[in-house]
C-alpha positions as CSV (number, residue, x, y, z in Angstrom):
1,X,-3.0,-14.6,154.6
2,X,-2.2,-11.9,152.8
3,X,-0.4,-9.4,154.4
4,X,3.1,-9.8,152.4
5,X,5.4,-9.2,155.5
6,X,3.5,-11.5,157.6
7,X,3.3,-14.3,154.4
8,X,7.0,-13.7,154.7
9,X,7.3,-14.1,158.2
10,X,5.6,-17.2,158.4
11,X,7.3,-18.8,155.2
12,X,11.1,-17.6,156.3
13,X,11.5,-17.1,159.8
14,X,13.0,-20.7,161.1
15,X,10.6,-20.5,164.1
16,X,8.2,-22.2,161.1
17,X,10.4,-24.5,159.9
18,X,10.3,-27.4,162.5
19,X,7.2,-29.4,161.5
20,X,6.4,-31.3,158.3
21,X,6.1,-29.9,154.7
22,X,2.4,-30.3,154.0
23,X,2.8,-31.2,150.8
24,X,3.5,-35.0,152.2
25,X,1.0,-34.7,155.4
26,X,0.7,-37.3,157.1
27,X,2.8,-40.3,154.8
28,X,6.1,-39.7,155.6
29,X,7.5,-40.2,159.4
30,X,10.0,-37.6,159.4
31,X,11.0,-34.6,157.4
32,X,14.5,-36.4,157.1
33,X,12.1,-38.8,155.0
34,X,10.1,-36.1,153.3
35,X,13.8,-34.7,151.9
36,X,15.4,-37.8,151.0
37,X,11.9,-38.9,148.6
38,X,12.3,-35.3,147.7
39,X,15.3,-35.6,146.6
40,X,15.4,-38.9,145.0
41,X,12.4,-38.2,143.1
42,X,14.1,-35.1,141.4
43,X,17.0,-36.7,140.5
44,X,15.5,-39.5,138.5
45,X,13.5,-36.4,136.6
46,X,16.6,-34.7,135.8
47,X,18.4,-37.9,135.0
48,X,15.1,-38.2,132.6
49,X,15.5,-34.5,130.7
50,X,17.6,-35.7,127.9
51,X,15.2,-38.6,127.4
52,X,12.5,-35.9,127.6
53,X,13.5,-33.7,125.3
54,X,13.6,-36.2,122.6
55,X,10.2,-37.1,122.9
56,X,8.7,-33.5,123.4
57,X,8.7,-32.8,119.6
58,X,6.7,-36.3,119.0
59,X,4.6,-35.8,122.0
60,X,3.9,-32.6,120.3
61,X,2.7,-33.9,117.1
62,X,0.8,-36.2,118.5
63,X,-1.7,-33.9,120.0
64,X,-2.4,-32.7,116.5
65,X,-3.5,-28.9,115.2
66,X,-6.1,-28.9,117.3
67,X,-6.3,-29.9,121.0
68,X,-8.1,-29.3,124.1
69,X,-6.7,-27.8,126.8
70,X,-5.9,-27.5,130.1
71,X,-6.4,-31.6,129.8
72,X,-3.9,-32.0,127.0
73,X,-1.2,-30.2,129.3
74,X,-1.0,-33.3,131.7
75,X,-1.3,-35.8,128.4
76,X,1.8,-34.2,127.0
77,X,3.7,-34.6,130.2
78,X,2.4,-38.3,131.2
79,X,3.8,-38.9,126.8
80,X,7.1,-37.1,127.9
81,X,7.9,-38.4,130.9
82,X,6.0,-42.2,130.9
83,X,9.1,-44.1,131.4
84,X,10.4,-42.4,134.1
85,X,7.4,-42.4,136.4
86,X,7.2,-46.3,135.6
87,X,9.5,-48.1,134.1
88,X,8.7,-50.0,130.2
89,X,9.7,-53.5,131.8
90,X,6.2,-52.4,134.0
91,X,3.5,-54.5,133.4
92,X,1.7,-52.9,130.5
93,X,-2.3,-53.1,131.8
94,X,-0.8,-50.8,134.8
95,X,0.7,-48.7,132.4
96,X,-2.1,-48.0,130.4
97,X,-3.9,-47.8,133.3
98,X,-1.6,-44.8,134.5
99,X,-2.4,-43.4,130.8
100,X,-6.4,-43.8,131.5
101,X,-6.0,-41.9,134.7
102,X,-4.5,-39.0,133.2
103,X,-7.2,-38.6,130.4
104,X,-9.7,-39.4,133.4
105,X,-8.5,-36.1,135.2
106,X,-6.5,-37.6,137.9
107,X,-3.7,-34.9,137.9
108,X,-5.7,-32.4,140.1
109,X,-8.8,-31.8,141.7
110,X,-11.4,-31.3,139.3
111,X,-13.6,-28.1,139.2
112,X,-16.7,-30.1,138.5
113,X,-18.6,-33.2,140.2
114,X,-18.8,-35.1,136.8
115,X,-14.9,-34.8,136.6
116,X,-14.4,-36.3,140.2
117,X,-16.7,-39.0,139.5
118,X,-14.5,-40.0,136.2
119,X,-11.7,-39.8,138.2
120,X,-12.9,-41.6,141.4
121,X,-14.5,-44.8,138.7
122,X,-10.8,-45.4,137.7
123,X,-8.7,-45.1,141.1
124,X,-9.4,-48.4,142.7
125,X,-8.2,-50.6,140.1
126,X,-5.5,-48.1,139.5
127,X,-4.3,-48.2,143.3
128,X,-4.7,-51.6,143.3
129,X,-2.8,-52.3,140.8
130,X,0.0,-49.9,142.0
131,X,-0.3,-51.6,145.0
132,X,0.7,-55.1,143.6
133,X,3.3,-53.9,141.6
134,X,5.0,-52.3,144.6
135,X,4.6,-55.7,146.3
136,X,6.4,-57.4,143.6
137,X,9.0,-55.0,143.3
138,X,10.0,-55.4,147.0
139,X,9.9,-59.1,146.3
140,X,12.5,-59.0,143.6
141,X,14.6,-56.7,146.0
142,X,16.6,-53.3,145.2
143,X,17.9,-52.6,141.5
144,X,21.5,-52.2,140.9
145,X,22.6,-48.9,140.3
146,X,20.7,-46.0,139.7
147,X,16.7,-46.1,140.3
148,X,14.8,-47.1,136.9
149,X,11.9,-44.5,137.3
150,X,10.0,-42.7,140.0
151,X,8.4,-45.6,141.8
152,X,12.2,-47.4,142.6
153,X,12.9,-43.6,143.8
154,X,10.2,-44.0,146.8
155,X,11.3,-47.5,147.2
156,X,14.8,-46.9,148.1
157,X,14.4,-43.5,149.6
158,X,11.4,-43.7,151.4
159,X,11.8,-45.5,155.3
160,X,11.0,-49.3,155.1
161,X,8.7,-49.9,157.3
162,X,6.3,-48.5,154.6
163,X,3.1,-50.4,153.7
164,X,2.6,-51.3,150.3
165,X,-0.4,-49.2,150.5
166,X,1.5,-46.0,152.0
167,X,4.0,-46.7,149.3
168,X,1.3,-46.8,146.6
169,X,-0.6,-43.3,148.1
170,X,3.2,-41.9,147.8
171,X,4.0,-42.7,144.1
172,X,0.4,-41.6,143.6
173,X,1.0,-38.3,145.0
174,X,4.5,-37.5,142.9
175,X,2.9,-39.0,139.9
176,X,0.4,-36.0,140.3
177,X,2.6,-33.6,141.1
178,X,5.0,-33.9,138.1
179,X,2.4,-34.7,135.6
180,X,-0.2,-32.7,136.8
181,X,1.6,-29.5,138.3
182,X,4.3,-29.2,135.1
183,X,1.2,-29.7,132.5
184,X,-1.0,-27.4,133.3
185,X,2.1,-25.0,134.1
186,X,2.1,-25.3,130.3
187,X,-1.3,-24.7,129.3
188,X,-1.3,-21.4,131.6
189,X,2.2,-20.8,129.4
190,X,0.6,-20.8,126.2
191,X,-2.5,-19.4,127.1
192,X,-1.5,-16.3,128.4
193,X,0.8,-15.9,125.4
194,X,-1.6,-16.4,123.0
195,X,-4.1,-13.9,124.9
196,X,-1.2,-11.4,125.3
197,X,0.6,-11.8,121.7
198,X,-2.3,-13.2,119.2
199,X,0.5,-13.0,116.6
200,X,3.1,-15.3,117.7
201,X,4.9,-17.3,117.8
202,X,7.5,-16.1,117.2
203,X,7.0,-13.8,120.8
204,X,8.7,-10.9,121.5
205,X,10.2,-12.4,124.5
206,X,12.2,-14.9,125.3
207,X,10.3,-18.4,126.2
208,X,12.2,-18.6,130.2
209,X,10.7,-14.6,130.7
210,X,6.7,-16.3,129.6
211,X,7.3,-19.2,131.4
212,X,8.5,-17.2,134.6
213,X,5.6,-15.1,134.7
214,X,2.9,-17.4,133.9
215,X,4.2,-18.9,137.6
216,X,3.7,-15.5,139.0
217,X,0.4,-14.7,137.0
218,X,-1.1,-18.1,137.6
219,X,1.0,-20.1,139.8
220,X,-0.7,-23.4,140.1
221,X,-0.6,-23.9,144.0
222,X,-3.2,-22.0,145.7
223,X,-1.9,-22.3,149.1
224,X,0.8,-23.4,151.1
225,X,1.0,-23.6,155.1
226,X,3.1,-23.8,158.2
227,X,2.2,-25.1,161.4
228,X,1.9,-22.7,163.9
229,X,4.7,-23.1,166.5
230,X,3.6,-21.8,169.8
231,X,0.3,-20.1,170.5
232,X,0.1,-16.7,168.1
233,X,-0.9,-13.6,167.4
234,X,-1.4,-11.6,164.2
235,X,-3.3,-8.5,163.8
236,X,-5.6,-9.2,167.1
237,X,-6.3,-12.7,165.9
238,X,-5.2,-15.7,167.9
239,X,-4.1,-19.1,166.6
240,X,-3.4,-22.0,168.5
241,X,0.0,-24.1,168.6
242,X,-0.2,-26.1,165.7
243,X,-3.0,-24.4,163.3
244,X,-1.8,-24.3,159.9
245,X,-1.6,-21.1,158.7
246,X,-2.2,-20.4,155.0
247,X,-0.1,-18.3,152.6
248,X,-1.7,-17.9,149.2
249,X,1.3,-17.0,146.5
250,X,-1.0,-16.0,143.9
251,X,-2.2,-13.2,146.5
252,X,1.5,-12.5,147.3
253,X,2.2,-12.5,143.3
254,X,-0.8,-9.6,142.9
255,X,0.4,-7.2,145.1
256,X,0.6,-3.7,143.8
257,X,3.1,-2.6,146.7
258,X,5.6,-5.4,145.3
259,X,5.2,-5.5,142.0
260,X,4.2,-3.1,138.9
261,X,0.6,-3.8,137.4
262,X,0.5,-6.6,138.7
263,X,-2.7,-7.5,137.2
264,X,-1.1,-7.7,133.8
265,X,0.5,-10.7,132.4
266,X,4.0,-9.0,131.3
267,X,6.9,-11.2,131.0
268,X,9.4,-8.1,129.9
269,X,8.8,-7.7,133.5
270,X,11.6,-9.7,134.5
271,X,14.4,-9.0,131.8
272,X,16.1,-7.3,134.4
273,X,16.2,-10.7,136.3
274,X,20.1,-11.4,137.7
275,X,21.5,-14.3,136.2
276,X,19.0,-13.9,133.3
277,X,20.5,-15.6,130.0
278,X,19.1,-13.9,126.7
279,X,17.5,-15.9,123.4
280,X,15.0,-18.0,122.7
281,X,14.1,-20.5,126.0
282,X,17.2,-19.3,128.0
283,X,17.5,-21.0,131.6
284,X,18.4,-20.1,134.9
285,X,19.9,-22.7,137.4
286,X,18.8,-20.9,140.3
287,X,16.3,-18.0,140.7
288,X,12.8,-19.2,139.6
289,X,13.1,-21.3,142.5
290,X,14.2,-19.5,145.5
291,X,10.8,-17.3,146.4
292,X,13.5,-14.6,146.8
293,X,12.5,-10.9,145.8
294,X,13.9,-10.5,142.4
295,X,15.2,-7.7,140.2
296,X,13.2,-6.9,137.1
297,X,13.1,-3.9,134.7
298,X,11.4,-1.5,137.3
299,X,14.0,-2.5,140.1
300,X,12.6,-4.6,143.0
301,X,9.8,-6.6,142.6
302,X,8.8,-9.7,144.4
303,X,8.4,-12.5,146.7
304,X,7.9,-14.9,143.8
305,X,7.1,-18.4,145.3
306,X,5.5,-20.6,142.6
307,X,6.8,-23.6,144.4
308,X,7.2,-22.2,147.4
309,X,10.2,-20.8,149.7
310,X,12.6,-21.5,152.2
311,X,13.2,-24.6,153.6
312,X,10.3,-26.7,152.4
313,X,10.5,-25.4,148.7
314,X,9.9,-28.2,146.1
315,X,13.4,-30.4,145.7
316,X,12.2,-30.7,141.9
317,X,11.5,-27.2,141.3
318,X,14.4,-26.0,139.2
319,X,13.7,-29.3,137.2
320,X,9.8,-28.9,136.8
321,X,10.9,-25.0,135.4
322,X,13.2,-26.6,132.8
323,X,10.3,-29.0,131.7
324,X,7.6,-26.4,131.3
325,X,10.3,-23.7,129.3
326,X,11.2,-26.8,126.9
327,X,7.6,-27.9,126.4
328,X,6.7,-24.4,125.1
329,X,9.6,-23.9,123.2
330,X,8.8,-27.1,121.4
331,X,4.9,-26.4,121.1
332,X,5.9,-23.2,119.6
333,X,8.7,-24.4,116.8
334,X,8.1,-23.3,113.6
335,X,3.9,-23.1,114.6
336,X,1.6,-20.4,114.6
337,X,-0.6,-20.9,117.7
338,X,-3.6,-19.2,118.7
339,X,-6.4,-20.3,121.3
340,X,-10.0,-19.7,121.0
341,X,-12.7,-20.2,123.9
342,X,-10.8,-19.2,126.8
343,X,-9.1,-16.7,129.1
344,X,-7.1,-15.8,132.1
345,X,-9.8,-16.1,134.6
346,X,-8.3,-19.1,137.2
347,X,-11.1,-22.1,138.4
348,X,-9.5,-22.7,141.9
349,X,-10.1,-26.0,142.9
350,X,-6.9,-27.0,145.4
351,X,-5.1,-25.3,142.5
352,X,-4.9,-23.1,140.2
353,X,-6.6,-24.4,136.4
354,X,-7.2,-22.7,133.5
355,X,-10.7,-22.2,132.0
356,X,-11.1,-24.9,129.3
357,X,-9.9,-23.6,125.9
358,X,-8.8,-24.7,122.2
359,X,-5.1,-24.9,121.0
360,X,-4.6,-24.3,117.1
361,X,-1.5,-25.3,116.0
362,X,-0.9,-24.5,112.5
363,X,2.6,-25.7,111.0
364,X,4.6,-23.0,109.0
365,X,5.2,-24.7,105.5
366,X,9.1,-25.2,106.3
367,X,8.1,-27.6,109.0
368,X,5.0,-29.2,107.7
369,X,6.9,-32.3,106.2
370,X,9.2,-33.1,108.9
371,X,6.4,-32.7,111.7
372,X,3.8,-35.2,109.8
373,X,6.4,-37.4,109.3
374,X,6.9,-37.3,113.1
375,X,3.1,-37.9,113.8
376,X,2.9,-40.6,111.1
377,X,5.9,-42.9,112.9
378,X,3.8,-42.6,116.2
């Protein structure tokens, strides 16, 4: 659908908001379920940030001057955030098991038959052993206090009567969604940049105005649906009560009646934004999130709806924004980066992926010591 004011319609009016988010299907009973997971699954990752941000500038060293992207995105994610999605008193072969599936591709569906093959060789014994860790948590019984890391998140939150294999397919899910969605949120981030600004860092924008429109350029969900509540029509075509009907943001984010040259990748676009904090990686608490029409430097301009609107927006989206801005900002510290081999053509495969391309990332003498030093303690 692409029709803005019917996209709107359909993702706004609360005549669509009865069902299920999609995003779960079919795993959780109710949406009072789909919330609380939601929500409990955010609020481990934002309990995580501080943790995160420690290990971004190691993470970054790690991937060395030269990487290979969009697959290095997801790496430097699963390195950031490993402890939260499973906790270090895990047992280690499912850990590096986790790792193995993130190099194999498991983050998102893969453009290419090779890719899904790689992924589909590694997820039995991955869900299996998922599977048997879930069983033993639930044997030991609930932690005290706060949840350790993602998986004690869907534990707690998620309705008991859960199988150990619907628990599994659950954690799975988030795993992807936080790894996957933030990673390659990145590598769109820094490839646009580069494209756009060959000679930066430093940019001559502030890294929440890139981050923000990298969303709207190339936001990483192709689609996202309601179910038809009552038997419809829409411009002469009828759907049935029930039939899911398909809103495409990147569609919404490219059109010329909402925004200004849309087809170009211009973050001064939005340093009218209310609420908008100047410098180098400045945050909004709310905004990026709300699929609201926003206020940029031509006036009006929107829907913006990178992870979503209305009532099923993503719980963790405020969170997952924070973690892309800081993982560019710390990319970019005292680095000159440029990217050779690719460009800002999307492969839409269930999402939106950038073509494969190379990250150079050459450390300004300042920075050279303390960075090695950094890489040499991993």
């Amino acid at each position: 659908m692409r029709d803005t004011e019917l996209a709107l319609t359909v993702l706004r009016d609360p005549e669509f908001h009865g069902g299920m988010s999609s995003f779960f299907g079919e795993m959780l009973p109710s949406r009072a379920a789909q919330i609380d997971v939601g929500r409990a699954v955010r609020n481990v990752m934002r309990a995580h940030l501080p943790a995160y941000r420690r290990r971004l500038a190691e993470a970054a060293a790690g991937l060395g001057t030269v990487s290979q992207w969009p697959a290095a995105g997801p790496t430097l994610m699963y390195r950031c955030t490993a402890e939260a999605l499973l906790h270090p008193a895990a047992p280690s072969p499912l850990r590096r098991r986790l790792a193995q599936a993130v190099s194999a591709g498991l983050t998102a569906r893969q453009p290419h038959m090779w890719q899904r093959a790689r992924v589909e060789m590694v997820r039995p014994k991955l869900l299996a052993g998922i599977t048997d860790h879930v069983r033993s948590r639930r044997a030991e019984g609930p932690v005290r206090g706060e949840p350790r890391d993602v998986l004690d998140a869907v534990l707690r939150a998620g309705p008991r009567e859960l199988s150990d294999r619907a628990v599994t397919d659950l954690y799975v899910l988030l795993f992807q969604s936080i790894v996957g969605n933030v990673g390659y949120a990145v590598a769109w981030s820094l490839l646009l940049a580069c494209l756009r600004h060959p000679a930066g860092p430093p940019w001559p924008w502030p890294t929440d105005w890139l981050v923000r429109e990298a969303g709207r350029h190339r936001p990483f969900v192709w689609m996202v649906g309601r179910p038809a509540p009552r038997p419809l029509e829409f411009r002469g075509m009828s759907f049935p009560a029930g039939a899911i009907l398909s809103v495409s943001p990147y569609l919404l984010h490219h059109d010329p009646r909402r925004w200004d040259r849309p087809e170009l990748f211009r973050p001064e676009r939005w340093g009218g934004a209310p609420g908008e904090r100047g410098g180098r990686g400045g945050r909004r608490e709310r905004g990026e999130q709300s699929g609201r029409v926003e206020r940029g430097e031509h006036g009006e301009q929107g829907p913006y709806l990178p992870f979503g609107t209305g009532p099923f927006i993503c719980a963790g989206a405020a969170v997952a924004h924070s973690m892309t801005t800081e993982a560019v900002i710390a990319l970019a510290q005292d680095a000159q980066l440029s990217v050779s081999g690719g460009d800002d053509r999307p492969v839409v495969a269930g999402a939106v992926l950038p073509r494969p391309f190379t990250l150079r990332r050459a450390l300004k003498p300042s920075s050279r010591t303390v960075a090695e030093t950094v890489g040499e303690g991993r």
